[in-house]
C-alpha atoms as an extended CHARMM CRD file, in Angstrom:
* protein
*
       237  EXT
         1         1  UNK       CA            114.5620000000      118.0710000000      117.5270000000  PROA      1               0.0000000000
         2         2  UNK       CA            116.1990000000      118.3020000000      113.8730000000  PROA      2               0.0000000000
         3         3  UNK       CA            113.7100000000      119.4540000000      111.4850000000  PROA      3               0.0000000000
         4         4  UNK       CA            114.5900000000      116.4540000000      109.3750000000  PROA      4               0.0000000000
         5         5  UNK       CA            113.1530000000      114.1940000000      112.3810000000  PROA      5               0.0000000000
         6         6  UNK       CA            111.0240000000      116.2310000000      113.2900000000  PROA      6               0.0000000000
         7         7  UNK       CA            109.2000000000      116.0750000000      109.6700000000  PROA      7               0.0000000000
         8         8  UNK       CA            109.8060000000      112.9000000000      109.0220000000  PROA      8               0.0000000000
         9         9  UNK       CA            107.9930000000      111.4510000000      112.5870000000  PROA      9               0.0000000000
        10        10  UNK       CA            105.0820000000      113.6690000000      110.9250000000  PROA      10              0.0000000000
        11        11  UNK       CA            104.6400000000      110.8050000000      108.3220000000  PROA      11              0.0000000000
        12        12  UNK       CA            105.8400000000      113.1360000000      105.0950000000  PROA      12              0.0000000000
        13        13  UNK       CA            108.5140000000      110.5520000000      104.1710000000  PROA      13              0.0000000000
        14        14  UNK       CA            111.8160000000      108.6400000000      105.8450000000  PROA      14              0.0000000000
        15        15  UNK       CA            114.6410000000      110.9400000000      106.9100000000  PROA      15              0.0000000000
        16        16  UNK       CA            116.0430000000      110.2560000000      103.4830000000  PROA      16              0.0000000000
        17        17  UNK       CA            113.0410000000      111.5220000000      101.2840000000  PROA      17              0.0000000000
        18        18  UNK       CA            112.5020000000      114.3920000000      103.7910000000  PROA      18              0.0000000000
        19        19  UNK       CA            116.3820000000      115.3350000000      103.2520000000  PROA      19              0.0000000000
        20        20  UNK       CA            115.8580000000      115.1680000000      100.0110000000  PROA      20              0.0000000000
        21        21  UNK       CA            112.7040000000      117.8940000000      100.2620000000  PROA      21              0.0000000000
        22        22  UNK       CA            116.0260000000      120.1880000000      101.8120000000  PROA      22              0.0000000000
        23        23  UNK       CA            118.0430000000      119.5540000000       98.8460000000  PROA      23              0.0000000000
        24        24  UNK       CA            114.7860000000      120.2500000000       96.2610000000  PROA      24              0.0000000000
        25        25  UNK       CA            114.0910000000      123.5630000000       98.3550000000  PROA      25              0.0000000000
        26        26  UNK       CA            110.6820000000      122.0140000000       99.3410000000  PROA      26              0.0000000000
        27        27  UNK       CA            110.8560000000      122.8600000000      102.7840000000  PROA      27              0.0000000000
        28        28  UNK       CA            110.4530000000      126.8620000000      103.4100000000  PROA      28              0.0000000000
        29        29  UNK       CA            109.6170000000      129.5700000000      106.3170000000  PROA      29              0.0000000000
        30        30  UNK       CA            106.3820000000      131.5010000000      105.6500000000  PROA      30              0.0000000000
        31        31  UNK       CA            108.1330000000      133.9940000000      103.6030000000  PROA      31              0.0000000000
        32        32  UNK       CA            109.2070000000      131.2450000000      100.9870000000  PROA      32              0.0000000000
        33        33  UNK       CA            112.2040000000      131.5760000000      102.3740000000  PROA      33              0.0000000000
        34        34  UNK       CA            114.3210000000      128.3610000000      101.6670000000  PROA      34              0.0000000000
        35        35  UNK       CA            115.1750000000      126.1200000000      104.9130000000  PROA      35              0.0000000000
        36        36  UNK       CA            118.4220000000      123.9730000000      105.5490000000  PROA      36              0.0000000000
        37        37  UNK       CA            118.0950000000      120.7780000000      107.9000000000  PROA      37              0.0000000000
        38        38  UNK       CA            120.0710000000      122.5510000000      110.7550000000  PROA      38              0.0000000000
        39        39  UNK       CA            118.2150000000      125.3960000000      111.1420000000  PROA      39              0.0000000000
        40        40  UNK       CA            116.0940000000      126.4070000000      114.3120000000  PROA      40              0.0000000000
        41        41  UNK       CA            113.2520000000      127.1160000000      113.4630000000  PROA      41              0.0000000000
        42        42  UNK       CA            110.0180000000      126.9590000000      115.4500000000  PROA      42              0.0000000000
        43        43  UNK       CA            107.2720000000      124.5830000000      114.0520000000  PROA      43              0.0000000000
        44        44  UNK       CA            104.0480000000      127.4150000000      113.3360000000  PROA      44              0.0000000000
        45        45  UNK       CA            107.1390000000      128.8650000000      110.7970000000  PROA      45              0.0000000000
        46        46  UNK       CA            107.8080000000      125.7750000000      108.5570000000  PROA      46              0.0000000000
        47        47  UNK       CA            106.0330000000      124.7540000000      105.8050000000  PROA      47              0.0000000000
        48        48  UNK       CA            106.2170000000      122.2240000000      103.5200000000  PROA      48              0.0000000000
        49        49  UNK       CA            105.5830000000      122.6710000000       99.6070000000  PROA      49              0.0000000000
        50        50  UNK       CA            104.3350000000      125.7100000000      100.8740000000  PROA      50              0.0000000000
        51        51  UNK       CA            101.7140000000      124.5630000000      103.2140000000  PROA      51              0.0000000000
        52        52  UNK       CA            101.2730000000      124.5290000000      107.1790000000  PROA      52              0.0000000000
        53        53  UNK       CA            103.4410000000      121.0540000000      108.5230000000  PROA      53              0.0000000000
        54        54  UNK       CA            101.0930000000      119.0750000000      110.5700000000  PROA      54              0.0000000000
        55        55  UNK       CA            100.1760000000      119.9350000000      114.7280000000  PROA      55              0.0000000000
        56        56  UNK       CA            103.1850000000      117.9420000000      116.2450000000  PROA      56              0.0000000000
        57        57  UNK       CA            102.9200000000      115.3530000000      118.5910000000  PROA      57              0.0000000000
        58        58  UNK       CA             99.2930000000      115.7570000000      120.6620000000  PROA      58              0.0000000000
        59        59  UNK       CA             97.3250000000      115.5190000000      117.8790000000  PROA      59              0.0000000000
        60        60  UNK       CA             93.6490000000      114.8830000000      118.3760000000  PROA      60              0.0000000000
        61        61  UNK       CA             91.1480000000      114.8070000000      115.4490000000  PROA      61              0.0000000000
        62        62  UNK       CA             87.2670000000      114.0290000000      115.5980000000  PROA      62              0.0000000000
        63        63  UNK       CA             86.6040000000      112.0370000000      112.6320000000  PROA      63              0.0000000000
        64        64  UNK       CA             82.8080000000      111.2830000000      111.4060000000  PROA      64              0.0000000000
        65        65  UNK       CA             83.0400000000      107.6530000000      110.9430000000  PROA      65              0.0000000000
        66        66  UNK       CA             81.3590000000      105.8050000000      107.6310000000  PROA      66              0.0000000000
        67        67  UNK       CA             79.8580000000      102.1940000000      108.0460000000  PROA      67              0.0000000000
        68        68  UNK       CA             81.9720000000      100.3140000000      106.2310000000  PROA      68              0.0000000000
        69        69  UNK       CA             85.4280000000      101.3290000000      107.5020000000  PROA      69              0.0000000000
        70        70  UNK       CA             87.3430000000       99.2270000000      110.3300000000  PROA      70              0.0000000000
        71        71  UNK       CA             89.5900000000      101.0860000000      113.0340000000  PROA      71              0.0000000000
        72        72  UNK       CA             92.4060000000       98.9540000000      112.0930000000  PROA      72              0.0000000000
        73        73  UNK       CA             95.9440000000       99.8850000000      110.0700000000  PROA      73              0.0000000000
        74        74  UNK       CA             95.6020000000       96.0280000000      108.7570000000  PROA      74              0.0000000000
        75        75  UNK       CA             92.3160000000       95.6830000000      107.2100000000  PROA      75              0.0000000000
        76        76  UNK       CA             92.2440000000       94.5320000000      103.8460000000  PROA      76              0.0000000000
        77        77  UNK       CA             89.2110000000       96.2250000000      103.3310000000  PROA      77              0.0000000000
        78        78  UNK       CA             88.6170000000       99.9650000000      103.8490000000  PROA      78              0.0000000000
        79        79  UNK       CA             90.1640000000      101.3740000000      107.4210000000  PROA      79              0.0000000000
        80        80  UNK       CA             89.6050000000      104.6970000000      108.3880000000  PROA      80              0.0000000000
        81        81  UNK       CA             93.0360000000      105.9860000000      107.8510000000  PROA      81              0.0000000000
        82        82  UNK       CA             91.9300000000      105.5820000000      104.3090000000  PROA      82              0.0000000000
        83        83  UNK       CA             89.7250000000      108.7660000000      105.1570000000  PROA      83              0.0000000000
        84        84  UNK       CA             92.5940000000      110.7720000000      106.4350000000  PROA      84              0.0000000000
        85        85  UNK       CA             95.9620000000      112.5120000000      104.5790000000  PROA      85              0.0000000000
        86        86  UNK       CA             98.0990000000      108.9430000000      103.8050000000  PROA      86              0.0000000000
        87        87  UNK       CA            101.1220000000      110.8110000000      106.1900000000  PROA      87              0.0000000000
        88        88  UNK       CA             98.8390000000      110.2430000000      109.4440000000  PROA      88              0.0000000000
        89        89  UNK       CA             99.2570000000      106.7540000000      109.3110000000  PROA      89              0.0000000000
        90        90  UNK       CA            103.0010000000      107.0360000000      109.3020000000  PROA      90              0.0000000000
        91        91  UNK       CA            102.9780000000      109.1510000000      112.2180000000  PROA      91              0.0000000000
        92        92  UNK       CA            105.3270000000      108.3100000000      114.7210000000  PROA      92              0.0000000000
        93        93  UNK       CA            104.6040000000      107.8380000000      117.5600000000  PROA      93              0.0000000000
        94        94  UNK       CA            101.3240000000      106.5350000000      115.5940000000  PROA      94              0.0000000000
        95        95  UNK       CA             97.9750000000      107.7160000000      115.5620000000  PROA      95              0.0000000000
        96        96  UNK       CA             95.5490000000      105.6020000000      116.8970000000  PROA      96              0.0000000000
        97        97  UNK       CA             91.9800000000      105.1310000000      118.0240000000  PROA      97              0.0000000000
        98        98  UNK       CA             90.1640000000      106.2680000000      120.9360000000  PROA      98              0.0000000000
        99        99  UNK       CA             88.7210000000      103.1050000000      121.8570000000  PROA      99              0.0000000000
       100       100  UNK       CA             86.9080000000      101.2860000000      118.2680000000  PROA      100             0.0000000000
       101       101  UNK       CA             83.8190000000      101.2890000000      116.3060000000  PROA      101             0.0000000000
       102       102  UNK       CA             83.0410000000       98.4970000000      114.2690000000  PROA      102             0.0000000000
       103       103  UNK       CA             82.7620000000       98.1840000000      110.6340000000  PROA      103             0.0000000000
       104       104  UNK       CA             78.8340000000       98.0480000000      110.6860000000  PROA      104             0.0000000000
       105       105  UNK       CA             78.4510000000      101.4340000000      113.5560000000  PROA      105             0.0000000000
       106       106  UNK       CA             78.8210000000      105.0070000000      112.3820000000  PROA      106             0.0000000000
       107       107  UNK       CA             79.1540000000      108.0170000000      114.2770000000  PROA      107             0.0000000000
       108       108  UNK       CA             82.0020000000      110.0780000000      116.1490000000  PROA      108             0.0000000000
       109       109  UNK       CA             85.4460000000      108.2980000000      116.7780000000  PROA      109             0.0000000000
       110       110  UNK       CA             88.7900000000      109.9180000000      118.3240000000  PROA      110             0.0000000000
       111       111  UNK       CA             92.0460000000      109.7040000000      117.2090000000  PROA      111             0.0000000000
       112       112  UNK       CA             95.5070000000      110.6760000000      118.8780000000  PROA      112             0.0000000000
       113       113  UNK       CA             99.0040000000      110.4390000000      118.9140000000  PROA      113             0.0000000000
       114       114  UNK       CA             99.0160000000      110.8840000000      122.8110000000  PROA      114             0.0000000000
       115       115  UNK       CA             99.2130000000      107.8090000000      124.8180000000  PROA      115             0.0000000000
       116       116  UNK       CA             98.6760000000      109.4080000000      128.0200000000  PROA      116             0.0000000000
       117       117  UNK       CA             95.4030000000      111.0850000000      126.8730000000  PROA      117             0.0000000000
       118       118  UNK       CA             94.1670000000      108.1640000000      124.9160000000  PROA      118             0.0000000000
       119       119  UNK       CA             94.5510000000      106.4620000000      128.1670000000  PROA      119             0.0000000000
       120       120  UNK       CA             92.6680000000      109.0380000000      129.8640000000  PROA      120             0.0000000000
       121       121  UNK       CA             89.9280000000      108.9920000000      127.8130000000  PROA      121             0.0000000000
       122       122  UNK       CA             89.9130000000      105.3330000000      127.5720000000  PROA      122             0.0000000000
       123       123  UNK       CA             89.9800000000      104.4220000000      131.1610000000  PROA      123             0.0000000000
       124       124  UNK       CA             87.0840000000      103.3530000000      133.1570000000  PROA      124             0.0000000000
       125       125  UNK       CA             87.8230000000      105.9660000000      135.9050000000  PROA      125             0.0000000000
       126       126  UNK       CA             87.1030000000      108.6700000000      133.2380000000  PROA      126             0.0000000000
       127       127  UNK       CA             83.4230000000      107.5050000000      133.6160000000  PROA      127             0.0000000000
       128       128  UNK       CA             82.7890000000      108.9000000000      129.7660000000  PROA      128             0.0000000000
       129       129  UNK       CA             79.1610000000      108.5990000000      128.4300000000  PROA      129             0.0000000000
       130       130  UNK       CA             78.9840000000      107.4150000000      124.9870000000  PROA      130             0.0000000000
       131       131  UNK       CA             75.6270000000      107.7700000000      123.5450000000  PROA      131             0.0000000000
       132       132  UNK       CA             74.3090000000      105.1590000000      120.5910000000  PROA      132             0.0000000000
       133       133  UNK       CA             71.2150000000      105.4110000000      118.4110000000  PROA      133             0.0000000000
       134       134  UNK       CA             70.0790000000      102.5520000000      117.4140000000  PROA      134             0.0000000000
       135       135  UNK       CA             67.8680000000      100.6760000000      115.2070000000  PROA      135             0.0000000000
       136       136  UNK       CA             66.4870000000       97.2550000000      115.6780000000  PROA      136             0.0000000000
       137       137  UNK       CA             64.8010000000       94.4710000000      113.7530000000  PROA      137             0.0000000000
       138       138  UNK       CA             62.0800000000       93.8760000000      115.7450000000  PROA      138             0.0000000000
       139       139  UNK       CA             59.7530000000       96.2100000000      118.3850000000  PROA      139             0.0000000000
       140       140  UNK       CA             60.6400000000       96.7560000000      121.4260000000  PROA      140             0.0000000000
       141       141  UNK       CA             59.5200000000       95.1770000000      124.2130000000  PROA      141             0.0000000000
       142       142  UNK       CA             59.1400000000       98.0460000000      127.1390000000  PROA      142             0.0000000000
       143       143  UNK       CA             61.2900000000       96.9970000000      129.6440000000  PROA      143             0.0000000000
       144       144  UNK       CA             64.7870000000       97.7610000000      127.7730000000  PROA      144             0.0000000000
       145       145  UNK       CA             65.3030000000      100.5180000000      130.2060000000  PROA      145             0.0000000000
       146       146  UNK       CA             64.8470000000       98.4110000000      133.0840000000  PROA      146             0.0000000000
       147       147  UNK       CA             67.1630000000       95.5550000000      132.3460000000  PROA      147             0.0000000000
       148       148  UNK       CA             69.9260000000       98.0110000000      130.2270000000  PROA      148             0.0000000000
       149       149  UNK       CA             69.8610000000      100.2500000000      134.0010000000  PROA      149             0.0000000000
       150       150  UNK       CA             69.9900000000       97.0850000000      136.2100000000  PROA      150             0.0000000000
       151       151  UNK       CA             73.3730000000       97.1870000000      136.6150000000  PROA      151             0.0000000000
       152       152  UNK       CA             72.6660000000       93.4040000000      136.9320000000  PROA      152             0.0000000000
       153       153  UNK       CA             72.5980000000       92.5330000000      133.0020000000  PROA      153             0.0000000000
       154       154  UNK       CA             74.9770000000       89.2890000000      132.0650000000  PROA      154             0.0000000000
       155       155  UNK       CA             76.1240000000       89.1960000000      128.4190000000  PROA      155             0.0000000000
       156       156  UNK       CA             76.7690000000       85.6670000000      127.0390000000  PROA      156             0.0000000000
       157       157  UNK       CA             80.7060000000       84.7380000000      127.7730000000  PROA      157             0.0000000000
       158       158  UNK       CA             81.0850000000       87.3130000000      130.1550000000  PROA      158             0.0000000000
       159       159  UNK       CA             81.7850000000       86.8830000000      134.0550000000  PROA      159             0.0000000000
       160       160  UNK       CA             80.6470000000       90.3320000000      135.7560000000  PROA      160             0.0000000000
       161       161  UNK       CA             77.5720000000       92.2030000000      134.7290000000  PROA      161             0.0000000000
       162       162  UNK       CA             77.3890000000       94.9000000000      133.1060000000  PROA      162             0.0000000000
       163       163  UNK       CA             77.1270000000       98.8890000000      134.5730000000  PROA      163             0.0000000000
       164       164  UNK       CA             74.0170000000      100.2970000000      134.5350000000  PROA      164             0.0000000000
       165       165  UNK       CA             73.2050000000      101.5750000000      131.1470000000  PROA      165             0.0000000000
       166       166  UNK       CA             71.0370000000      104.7390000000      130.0010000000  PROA      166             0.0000000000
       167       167  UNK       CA             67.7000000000      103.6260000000      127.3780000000  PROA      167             0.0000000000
       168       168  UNK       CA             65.1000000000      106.0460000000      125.9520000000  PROA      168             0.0000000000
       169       169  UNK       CA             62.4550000000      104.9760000000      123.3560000000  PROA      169             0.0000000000
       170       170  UNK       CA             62.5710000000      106.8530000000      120.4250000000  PROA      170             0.0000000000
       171       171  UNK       CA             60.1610000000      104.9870000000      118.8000000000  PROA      171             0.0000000000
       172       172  UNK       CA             58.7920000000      101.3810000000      117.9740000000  PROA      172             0.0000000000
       173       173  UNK       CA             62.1190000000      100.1470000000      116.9650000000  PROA      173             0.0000000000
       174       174  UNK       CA             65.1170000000      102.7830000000      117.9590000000  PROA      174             0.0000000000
       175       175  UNK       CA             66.2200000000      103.6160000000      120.9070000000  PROA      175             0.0000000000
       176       176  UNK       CA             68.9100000000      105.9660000000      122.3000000000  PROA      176             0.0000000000
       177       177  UNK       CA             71.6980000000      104.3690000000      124.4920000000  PROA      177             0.0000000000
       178       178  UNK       CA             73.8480000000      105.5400000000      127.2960000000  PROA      178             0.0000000000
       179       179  UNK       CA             77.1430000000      103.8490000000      128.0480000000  PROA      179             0.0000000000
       180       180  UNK       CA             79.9350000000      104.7700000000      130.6450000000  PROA      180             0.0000000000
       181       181  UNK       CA             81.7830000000      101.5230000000      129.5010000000  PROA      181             0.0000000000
       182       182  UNK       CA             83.2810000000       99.8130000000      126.4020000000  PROA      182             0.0000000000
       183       183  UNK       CA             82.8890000000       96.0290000000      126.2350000000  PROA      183             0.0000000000
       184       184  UNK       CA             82.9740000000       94.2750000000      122.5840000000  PROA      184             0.0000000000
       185       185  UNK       CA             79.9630000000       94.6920000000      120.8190000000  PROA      185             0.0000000000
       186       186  UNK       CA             78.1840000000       95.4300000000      123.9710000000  PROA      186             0.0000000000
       187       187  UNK       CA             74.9060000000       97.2760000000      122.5670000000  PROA      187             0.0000000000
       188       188  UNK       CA             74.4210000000       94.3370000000      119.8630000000  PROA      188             0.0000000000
       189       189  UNK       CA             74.9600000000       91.8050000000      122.6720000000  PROA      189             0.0000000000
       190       190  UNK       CA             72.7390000000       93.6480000000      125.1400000000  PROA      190             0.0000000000
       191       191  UNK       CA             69.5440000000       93.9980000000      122.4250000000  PROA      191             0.0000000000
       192       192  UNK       CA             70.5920000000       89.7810000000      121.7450000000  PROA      192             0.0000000000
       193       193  UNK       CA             70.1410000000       89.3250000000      125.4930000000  PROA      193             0.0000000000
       194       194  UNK       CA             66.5220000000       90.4610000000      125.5330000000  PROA      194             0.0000000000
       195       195  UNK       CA             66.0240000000       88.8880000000      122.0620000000  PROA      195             0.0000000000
       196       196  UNK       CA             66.2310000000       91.6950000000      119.4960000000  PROA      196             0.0000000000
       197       197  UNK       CA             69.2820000000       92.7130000000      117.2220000000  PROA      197             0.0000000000
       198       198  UNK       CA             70.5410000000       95.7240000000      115.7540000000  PROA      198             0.0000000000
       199       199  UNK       CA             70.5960000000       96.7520000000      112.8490000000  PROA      199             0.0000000000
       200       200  UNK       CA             72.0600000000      100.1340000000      112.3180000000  PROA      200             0.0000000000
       201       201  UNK       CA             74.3960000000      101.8820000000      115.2360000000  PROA      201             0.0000000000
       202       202  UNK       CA             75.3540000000      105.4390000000      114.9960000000  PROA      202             0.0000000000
       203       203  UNK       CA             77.4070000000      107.0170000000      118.5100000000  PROA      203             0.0000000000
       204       204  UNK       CA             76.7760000000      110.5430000000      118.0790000000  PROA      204             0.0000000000
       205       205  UNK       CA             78.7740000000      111.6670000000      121.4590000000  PROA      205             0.0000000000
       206       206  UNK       CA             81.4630000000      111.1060000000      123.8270000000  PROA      206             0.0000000000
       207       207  UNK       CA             81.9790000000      112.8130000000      126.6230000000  PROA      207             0.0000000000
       208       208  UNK       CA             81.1040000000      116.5050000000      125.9960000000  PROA      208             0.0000000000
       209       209  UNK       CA             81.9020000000      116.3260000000      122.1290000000  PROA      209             0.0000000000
       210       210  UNK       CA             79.3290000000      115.6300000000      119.3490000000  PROA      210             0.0000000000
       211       211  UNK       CA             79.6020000000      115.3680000000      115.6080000000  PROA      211             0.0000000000
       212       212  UNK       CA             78.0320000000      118.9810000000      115.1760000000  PROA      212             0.0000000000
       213       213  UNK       CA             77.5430000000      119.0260000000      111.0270000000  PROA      213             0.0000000000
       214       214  UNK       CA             80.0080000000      117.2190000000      110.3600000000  PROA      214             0.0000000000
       215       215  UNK       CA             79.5030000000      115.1100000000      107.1580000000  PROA      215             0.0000000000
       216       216  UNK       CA             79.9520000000      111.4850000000      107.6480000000  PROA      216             0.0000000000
       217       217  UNK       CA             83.7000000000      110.8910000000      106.1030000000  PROA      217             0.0000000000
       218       218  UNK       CA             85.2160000000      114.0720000000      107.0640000000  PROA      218             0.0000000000
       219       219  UNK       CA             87.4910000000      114.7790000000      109.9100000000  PROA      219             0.0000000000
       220       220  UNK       CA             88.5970000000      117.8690000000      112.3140000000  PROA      220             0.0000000000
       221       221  UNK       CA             91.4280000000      118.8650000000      114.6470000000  PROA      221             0.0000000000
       222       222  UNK       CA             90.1580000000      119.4740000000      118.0760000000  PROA      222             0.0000000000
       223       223  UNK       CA             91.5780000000      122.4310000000      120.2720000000  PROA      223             0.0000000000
       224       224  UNK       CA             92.0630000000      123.3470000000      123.4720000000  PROA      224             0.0000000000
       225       225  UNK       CA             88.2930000000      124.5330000000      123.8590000000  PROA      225             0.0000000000
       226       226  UNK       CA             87.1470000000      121.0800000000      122.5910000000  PROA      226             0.0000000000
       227       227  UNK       CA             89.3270000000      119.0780000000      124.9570000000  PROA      227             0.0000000000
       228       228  UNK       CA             87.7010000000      120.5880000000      127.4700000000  PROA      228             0.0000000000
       229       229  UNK       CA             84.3900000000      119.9500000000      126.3900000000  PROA      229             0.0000000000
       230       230  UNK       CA             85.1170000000      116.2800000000      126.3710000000  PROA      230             0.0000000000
       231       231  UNK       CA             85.4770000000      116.2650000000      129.8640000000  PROA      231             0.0000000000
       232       232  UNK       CA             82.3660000000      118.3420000000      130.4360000000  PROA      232             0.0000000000
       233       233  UNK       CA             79.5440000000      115.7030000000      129.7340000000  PROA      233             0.0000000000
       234       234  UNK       CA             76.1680000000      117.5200000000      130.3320000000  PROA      234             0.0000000000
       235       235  UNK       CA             77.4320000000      120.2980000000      127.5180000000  PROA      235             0.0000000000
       236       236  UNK       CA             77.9900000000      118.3910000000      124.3420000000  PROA      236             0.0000000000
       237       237  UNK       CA             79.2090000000      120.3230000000      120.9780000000  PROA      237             0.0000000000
């Protein structure tokens, strides 16, 4: 790939603005060395006003999601690429979600530019815990971990029941939550169905991965080690 499309799909500008980095002797090797658009070059030994480009295509990124934010490019409110470098959301081919959180739950959310892992991770083969915190308005009742485990729980609107679902008490009114499926708003609708409602939601792991100390707002690249942690559910990070 030209390095002119190849920086530009990284979201640092059209192929017009990223020619014209060339022409302002923005775009360098390591050395400082200036680049021209038809050089060969390998990607570790291009930078760009001096610093690193971005990982190329097969980006993944843990990002500690805020309340507040949506995992949407067409909120008109805060989205979480607004916690990210503005290029990543001209990535192409884009960066999305793994899967959503919304605006009112906090806690770890993926984010990739590969469609084939993103479907991986996504699908309900993968059989990928997800494990909630939760608050709640009112006390619970003692037999959450009965009916969430059932595997024969109805939600309101839906036409199948739901897979049996982890619950541990952590005290009067939170409780920890295992899920190895995604259905809208499904841990708000499952506290509804036996007549509580949350009131803070925070996932703190999926898969094998977990937030570590990561501040709420900030964001990392995940390598090859973490990858393979995902996968590997009874050792999260």
């Amino acid at each position: 790939m030209k390095l002119v499309k190849l920086i530009a799909n990284l979201g640092y500008g059209s192929r017009k603005q990223v020619a014209l980095m060339f022409r302002e002797g923005r775009i360098t090797d390591p050395a400082g060395e200036v680049l021209y658009a038809d050089d060969a070059v390998a990607h570790a030994d291009v930078r760009v006003d001096g610093e690193p480009l971005d990982p190329p295509q097969g980006l993944l990124l843990l990002l500690h999601k805020p309340v507040g934010y949506t995992c949407s490019t067409k909120d008109p409110g805060r989205v979480v690429y607004d916690l990210l470098p503005p290029r990543f959301r001209l990535r192409d081919p884009v960066l999305s979600t793994v899967g959503r959180l919304d605006r009112d739950t906090s806690g770890l959310l993926l984010m990739t530019d590969d469609g084939a892992l993103l479907h991986r991770i996504t699908s309900p083969k993968s059989h990928l815990p997800k494990v909630y915190e939760a608050t709640l308005a009112g006390d619970l009742r003692g037999d959450e971990g009965e009916v969430f485990g059932s595997g024969t729980l109805m939600l309101e609107s839906e036409k199948t029941p739901l897979a049996p679902a982890g619950f541990e008490a952590l005290g009067p009114r939170r409780g920890r939550i295992t899920l190895v499926e995604g259905r809208y708003h499904q841990i708000r609708r499952m506290f509804a169905a036996v007549g509580n409602h949350v009131e803070t939601l925070h996932r703190h792991t999926l898969g094998g991965l977990g937030l570590g100390e990561l501040p709420a707002g900030q964001w990392r690249l995940l390598g090859d080690a973490d990858r393979a942690a995902l996968f590997t559910p009874n050792a999260p990070s």
